[in-house]
C-alpha positions as CSV (number, residue, x, y, z in Angstrom):
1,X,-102.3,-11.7,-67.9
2,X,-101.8,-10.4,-64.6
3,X,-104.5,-11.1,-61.9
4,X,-105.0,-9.9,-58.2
5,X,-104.5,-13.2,-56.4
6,X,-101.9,-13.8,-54.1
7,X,-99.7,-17.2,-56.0
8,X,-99.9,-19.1,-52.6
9,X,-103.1,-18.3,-51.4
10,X,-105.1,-21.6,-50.1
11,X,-101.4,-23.3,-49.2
12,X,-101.1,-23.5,-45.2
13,X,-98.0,-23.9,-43.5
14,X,-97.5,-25.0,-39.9
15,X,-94.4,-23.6,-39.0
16,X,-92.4,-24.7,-35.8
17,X,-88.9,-23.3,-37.1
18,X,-87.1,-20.8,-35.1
19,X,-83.9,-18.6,-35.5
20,X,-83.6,-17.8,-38.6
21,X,-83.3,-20.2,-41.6
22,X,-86.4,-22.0,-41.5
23,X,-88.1,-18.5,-40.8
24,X,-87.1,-16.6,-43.5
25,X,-88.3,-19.3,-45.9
26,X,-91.8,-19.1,-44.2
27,X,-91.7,-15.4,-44.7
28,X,-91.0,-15.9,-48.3
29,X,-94.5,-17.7,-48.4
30,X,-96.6,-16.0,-46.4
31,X,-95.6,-12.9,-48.8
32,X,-96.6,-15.2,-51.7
33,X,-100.1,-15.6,-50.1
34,X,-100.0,-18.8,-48.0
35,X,-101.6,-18.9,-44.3
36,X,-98.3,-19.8,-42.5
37,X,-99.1,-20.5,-38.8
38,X,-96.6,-20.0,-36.3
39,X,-96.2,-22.4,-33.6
40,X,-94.5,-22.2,-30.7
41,X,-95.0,-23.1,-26.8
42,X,-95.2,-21.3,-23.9
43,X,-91.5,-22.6,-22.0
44,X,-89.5,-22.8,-25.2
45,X,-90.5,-19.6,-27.3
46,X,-89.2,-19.0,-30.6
47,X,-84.9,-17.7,-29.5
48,X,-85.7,-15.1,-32.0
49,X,-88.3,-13.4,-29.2
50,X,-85.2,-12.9,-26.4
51,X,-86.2,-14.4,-23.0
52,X,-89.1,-14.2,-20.8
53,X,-87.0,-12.2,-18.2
54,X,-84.6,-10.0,-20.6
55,X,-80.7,-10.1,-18.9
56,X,-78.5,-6.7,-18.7
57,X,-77.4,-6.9,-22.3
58,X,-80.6,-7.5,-23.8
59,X,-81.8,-4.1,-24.7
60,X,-79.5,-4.2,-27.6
61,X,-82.3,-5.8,-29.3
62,X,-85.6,-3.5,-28.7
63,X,-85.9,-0.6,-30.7
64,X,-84.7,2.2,-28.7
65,X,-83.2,0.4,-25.7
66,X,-86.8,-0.2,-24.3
67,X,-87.5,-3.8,-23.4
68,X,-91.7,-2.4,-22.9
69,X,-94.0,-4.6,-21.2
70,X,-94.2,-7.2,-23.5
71,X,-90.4,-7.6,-24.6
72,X,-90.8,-10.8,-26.6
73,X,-92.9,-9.1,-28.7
74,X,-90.9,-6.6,-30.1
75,X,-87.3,-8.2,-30.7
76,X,-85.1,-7.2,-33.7
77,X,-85.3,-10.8,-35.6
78,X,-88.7,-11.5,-34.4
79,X,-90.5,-8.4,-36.3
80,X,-88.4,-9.1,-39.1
81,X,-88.9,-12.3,-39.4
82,X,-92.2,-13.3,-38.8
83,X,-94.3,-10.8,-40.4
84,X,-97.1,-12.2,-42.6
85,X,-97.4,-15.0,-40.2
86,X,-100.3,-16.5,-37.1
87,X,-99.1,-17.1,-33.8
88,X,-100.4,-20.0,-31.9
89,X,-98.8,-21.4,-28.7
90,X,-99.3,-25.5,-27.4
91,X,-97.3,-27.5,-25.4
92,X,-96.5,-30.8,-27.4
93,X,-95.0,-32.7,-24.3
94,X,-98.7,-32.4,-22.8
95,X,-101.4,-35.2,-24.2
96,X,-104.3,-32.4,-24.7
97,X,-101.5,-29.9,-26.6
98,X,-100.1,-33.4,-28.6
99,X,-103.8,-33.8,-29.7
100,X,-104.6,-30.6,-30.9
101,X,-101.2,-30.5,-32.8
102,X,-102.0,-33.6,-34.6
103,X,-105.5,-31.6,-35.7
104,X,-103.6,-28.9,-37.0
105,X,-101.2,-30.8,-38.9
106,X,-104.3,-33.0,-40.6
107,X,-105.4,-29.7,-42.1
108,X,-102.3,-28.4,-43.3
109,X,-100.0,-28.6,-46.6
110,X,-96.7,-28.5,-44.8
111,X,-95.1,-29.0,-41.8
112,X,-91.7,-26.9,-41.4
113,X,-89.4,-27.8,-37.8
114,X,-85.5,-27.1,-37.7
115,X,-84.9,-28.9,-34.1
116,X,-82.2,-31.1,-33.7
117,X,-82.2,-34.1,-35.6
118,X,-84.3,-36.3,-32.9
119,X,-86.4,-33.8,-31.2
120,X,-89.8,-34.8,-33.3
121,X,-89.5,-38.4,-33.2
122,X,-88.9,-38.5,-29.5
123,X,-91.9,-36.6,-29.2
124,X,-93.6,-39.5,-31.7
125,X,-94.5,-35.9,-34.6
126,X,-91.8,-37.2,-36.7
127,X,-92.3,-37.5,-40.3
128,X,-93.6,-41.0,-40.3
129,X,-96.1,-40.3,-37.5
130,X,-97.1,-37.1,-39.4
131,X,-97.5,-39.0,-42.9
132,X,-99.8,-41.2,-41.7
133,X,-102.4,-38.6,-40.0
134,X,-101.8,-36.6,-43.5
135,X,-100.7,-38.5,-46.4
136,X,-100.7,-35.2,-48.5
137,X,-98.7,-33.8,-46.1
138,X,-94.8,-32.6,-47.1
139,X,-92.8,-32.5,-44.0
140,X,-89.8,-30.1,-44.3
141,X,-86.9,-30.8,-42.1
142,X,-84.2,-28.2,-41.4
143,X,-81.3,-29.7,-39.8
144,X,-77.7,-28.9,-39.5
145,X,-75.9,-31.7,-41.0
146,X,-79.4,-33.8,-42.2
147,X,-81.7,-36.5,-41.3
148,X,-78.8,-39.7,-41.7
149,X,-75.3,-39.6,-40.9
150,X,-73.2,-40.4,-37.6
151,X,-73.8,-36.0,-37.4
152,X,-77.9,-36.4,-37.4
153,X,-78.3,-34.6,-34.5
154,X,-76.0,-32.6,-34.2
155,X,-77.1,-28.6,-34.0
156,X,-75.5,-25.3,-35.2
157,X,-75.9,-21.8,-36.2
158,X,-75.2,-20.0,-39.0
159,X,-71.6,-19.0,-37.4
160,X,-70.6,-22.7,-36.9
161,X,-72.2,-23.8,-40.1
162,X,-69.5,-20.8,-42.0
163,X,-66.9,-23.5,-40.4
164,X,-68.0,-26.9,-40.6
165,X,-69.2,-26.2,-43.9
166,X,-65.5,-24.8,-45.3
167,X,-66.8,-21.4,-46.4
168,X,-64.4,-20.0,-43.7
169,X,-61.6,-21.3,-45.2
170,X,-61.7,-19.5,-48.2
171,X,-62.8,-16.2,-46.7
172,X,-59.9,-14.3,-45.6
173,X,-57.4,-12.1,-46.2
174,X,-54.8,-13.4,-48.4
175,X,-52.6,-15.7,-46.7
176,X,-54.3,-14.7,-43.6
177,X,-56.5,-16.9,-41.0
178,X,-59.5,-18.0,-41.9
179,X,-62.4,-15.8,-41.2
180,X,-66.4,-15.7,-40.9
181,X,-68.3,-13.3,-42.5
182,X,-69.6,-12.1,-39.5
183,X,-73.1,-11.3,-41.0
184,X,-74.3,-15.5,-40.3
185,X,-74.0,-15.8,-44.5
186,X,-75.4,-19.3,-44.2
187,X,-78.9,-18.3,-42.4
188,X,-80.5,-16.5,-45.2
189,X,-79.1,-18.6,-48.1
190,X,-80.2,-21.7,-46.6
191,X,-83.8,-19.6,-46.1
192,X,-84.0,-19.0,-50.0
193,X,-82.9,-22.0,-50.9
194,X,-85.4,-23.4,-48.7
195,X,-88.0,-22.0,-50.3
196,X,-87.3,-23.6,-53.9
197,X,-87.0,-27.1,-52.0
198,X,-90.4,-26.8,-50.4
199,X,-91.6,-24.9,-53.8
200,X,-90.4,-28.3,-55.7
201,X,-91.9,-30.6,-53.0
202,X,-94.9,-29.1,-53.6
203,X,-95.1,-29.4,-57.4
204,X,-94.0,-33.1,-56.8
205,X,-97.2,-33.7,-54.7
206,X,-99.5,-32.1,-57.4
207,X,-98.1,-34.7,-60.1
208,X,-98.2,-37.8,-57.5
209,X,-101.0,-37.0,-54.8
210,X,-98.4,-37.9,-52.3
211,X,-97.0,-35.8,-49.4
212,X,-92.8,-36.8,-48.7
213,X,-90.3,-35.3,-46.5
214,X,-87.5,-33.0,-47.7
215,X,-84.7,-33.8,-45.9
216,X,-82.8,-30.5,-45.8
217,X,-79.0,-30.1,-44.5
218,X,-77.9,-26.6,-44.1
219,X,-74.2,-27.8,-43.7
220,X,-74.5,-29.1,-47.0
221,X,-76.5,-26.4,-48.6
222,X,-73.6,-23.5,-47.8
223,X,-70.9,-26.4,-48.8
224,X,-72.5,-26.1,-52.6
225,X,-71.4,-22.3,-52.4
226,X,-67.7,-23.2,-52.4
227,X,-69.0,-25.3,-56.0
228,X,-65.9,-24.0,-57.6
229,X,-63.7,-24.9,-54.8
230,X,-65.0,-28.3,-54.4
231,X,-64.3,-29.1,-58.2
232,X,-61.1,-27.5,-58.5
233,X,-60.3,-29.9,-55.6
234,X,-61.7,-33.3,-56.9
235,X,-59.9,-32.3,-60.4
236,X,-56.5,-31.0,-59.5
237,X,-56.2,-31.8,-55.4
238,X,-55.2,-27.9,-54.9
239,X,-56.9,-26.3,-52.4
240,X,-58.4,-23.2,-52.0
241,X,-57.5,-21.1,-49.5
242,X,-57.7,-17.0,-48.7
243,X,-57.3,-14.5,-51.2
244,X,-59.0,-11.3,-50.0
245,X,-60.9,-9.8,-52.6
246,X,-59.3,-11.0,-55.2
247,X,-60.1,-13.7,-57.8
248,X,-59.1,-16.6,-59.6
249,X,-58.9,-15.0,-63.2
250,X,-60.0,-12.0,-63.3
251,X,-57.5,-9.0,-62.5
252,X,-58.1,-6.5,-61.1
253,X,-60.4,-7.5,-58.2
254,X,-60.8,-5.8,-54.6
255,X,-62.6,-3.1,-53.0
256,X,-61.6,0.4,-52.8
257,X,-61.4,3.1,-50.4
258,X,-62.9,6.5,-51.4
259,X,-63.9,9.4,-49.5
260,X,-65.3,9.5,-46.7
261,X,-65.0,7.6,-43.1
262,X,-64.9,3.3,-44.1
263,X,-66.6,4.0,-48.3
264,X,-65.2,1.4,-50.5
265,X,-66.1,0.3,-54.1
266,X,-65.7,-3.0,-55.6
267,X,-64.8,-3.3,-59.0
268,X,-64.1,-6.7,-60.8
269,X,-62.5,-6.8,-64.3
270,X,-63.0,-9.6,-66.6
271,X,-62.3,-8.9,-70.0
272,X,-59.8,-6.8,-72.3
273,X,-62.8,-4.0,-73.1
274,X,-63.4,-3.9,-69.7
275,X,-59.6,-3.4,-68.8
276,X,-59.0,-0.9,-71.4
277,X,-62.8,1.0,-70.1
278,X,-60.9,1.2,-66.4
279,X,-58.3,2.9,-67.9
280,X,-60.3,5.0,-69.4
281,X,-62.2,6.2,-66.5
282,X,-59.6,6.9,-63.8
283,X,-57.5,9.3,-66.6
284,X,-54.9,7.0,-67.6
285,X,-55.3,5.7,-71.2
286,X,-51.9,4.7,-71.3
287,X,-51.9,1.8,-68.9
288,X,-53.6,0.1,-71.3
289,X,-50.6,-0.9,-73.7
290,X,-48.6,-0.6,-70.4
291,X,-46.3,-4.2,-70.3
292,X,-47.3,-5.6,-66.9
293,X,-50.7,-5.2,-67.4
294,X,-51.5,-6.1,-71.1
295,X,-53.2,-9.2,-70.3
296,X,-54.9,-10.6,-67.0
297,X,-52.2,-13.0,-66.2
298,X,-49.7,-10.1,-66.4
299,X,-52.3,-7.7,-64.3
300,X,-53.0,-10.8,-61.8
301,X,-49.1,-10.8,-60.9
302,X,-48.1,-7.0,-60.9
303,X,-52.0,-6.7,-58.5
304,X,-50.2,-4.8,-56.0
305,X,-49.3,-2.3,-57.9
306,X,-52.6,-1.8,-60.0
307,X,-54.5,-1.8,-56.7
308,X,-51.9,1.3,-55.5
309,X,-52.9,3.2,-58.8
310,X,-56.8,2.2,-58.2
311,X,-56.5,3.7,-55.1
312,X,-55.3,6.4,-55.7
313,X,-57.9,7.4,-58.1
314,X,-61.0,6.1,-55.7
315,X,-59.9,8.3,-52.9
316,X,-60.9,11.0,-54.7
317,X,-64.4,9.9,-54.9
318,X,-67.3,9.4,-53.7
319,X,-68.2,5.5,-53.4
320,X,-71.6,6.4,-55.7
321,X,-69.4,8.9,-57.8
322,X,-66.4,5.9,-58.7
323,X,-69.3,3.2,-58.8
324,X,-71.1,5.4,-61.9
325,X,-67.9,7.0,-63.2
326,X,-66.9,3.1,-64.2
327,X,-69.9,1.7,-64.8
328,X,-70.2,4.6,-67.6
329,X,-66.9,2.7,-69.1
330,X,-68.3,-1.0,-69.0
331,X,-66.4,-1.7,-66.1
332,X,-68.6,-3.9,-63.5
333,X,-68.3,-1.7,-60.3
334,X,-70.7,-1.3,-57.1
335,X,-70.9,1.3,-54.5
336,X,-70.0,-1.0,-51.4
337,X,-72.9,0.2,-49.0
338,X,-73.5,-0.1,-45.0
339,X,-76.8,-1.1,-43.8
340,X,-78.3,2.5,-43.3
341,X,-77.1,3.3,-46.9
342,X,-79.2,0.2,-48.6
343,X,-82.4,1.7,-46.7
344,X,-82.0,5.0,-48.8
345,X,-80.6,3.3,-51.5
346,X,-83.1,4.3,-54.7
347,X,-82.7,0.8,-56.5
348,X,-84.7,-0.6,-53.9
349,X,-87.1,1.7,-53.8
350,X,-87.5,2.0,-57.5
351,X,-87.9,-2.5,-56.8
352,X,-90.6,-1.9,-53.9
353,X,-87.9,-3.5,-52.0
354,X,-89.0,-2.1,-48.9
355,X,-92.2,-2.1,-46.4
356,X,-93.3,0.7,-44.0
357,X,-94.6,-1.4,-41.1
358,X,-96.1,0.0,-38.2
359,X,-95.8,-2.7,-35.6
360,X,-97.5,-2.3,-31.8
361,X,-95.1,-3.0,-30.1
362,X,-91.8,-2.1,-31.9
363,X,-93.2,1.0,-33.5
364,X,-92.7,2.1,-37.3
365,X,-89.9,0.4,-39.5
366,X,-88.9,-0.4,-43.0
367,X,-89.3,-4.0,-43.5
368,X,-87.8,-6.4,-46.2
369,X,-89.7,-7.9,-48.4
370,X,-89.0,-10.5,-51.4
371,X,-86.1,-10.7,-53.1
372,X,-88.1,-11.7,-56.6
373,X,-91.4,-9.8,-58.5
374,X,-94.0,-11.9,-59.9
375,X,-94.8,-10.6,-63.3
376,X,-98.7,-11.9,-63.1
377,X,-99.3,-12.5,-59.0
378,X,-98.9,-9.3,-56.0
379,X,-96.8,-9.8,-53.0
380,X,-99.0,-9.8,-49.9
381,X,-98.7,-6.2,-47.9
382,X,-96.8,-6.9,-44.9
383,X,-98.8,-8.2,-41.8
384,X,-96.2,-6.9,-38.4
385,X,-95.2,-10.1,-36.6
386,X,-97.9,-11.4,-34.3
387,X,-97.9,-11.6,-30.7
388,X,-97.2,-14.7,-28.6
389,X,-100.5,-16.9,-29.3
390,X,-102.3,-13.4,-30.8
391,X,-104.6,-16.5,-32.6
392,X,-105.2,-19.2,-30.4
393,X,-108.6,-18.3,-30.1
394,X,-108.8,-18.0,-34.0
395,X,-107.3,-21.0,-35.2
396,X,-108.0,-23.1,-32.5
397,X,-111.5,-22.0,-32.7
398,X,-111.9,-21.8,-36.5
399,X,-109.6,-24.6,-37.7
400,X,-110.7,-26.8,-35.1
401,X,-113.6,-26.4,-33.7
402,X,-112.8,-25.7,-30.0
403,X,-115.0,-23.8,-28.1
404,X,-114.0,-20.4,-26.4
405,X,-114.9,-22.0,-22.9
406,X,-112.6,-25.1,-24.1
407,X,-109.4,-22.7,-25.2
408,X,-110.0,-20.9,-21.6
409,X,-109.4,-24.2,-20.0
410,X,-106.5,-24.6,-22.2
411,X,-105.0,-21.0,-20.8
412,X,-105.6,-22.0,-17.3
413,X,-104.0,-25.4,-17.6
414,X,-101.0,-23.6,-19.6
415,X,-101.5,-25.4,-22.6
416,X,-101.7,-22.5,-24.0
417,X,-101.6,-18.6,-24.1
418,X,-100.5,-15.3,-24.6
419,X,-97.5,-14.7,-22.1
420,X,-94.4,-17.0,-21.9
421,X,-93.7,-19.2,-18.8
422,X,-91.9,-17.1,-16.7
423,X,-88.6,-19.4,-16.8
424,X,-88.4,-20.1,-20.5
């Protein structure tokens, strides 16, 4: 039975993350429905929202090189990441701001923060603190290397995290030095897999009544993508290191140039059918009962020249045209696609992948949205990113109870507001 109801909707999320990991998993849920308030103060804005006083390099990030009047409003990462989400500003290091926060937090489900290790208890919001103004509360903590450990409070980004974490050391060329992915790979998984930690959390406090912390490390949550690695390791003390596109076991494995400036395909071969559909496709029948290449052993250690005969197939193609010529055959192959391909690209389109959002400051964009479908529960329609405190006045008002003359105190005492202090 399918029904009209948001899955989320009633849940309320405070959200004090910034960047991008915590972020993306509070847009996940305000898509599902749930009233996911932004929080942020007036001297330490969200990093995604650039600075007060953009530098020379800064227009990079506005859309069109314009920084506008307002250009913490209409960053890049901000719009994409905080759509479907209220922005409130308070200064927690004031007593007044400290007191309001505490309000908010006793009428909320969760609490999400990814500061370093330390920053909330010093300010006395830590979990225990929290717990005990909201005993059904589940306090989320995104750290780099956890809540414990003689790393607690150490920070990162996604970059460092690619390092600390090994996932560098087995991306590379092969028998090259170890690279990053350059796209900040942990950021986004970390967001996901944020998500199903908080989902579970929440489930847990349904059974028991009880709120609890999740005590979330993204060092350790990219370390369980190198799973395979790890084991291999702990069985046989080998470790992994570079090997390009290729793979373990199955033969043949890369990416390969077709036609056109920088168009690649991958294709991956894991079985005999598969192997003998390849041969197929690119015209050459033969190399199937060909002697170097008759099992995936023998097509592992003749790769070189299986990727010279690959190639010289592919480069005749199109990157769509080789992708569809082998997946015709059974052979798992993908058009390898740049970012302004995947906004055209008809899968996603056919998935309702995409958003048209018409933001007022950055203008009109395509938008992600969910990376899942509910088969009996809509997404919410995208909400553009909120401006800096755009609902003070609503939640503060509404949730709270302070009155309009009260907030305008708050403004004038800087506590909060809609502009950013002029240094942060």
């Amino acid at each position: 039975m399918t029904t009209n109801d948001l899955a989320l909707s009633g849940l309320r999320i405070l959200d004090l993350s910034q960047v991008a990991a915590g972020p993306y998993a509070t847009m996940f849920f305000g898509f599902m429905g749930a009233e996911v308030i932004k929080l942020e103060s007036r001297s330490r804005m969200d990093i995604n929202r650039g600075r007060a006083r953009p530098g020379p390099r800064d227009p990079r990030v506005y859309p069109g090189g314009d920084q506008g009047e307002r250009p913490w409003d209409r960053t890049a990462h901000h719009v994409h990441r905080n759509i479907n989400k209220l922005s409130v500003t308070l200064d927690l290091t004031d007593p007044r701001g400290k007191r309001l926060f505490l309000g908010l937090v006793r009428v909320s489900d969760v609490l999400v923060e990814n500061y370093r290790g330390s920053v909330m208890d010093r300010l006395g919001l830590g979990y225990k603190a929290m717990s005990r103004e909201n005993p059904m509360l589940v306090y989320l903590k995104i750290s780099s290397q956890g809540a414990t450990g003689p790393e607690a409070n150490y920070g990162s980004l996604g970059s460092t995290l690619e390092q600390t974490a090994g996932l560098a050391s087995i991306t590379g060329y092969d028998n090259g030095l170890p690279l990053m992915t350059n796209e900040v790979f942990p950021d986004p998984v970390v967001g996901i897999l944020t998500f199903g930690a908080l989902m579970a959390a929440l489930r847990r406090r349904r059974q028991t009544g009880h709120g609890c912390l999740v005590d979330l490390s993204q060092r350790e949550v990219t370390s369980m993508l190198l799973g395979e690695s790890v084991l291999d390791f702990s069985v046989s003390g080998r470790v992994a290191g570079t090997m390009g596109n290729r793979h373990r076991d199955m033969a043949p494995q890369s990416v390969y140039p077709c036609t056109g400036d920088d168009m690649w395909v991958a294709v991956s071969v894991g079985s005999q059918d598969e192997w003998a559909g390849l041969c197929r496709a690119i015209g050459q029948p033969e190399l199937e009962t060909d002697a170097r290449f008759q099992d995936a052993k023998g097509r592992r250690e003749n790769h070189d020249a299986l990727d010279e005969i690959i190639s010289s197939w592919t480069h005749q193609c199109d990157h769509y045209q080789a992708m569809h010529l082998l997946q015709a055959e059974g052979v798992p192959a993908g058009a390898v696609l740049k970012g302004s391909d995947t906004i055209v690209e008809p899968h996603l389109d056919a998935r309702g992948f995409w958003d048209v959002v018409d933001h007022p400051e950055a203008g009109i964009y395509k938008q992600t949205t969910l990376p899942w479908v509910l088969s009996k529960s809509p997404r919410q329609t995208t909400v553009p990113a909120a401006s800096l405190g755009e609902h003070n006045y609503q939640v503060l008002g509404g949730l709270l109870g302070i009155s309009t003359s009260e907030i305008d105190d708050l403004v004038a005492s800087g506590i909060t507001g809609d502009v950013p202090n002029p240094d942060a």
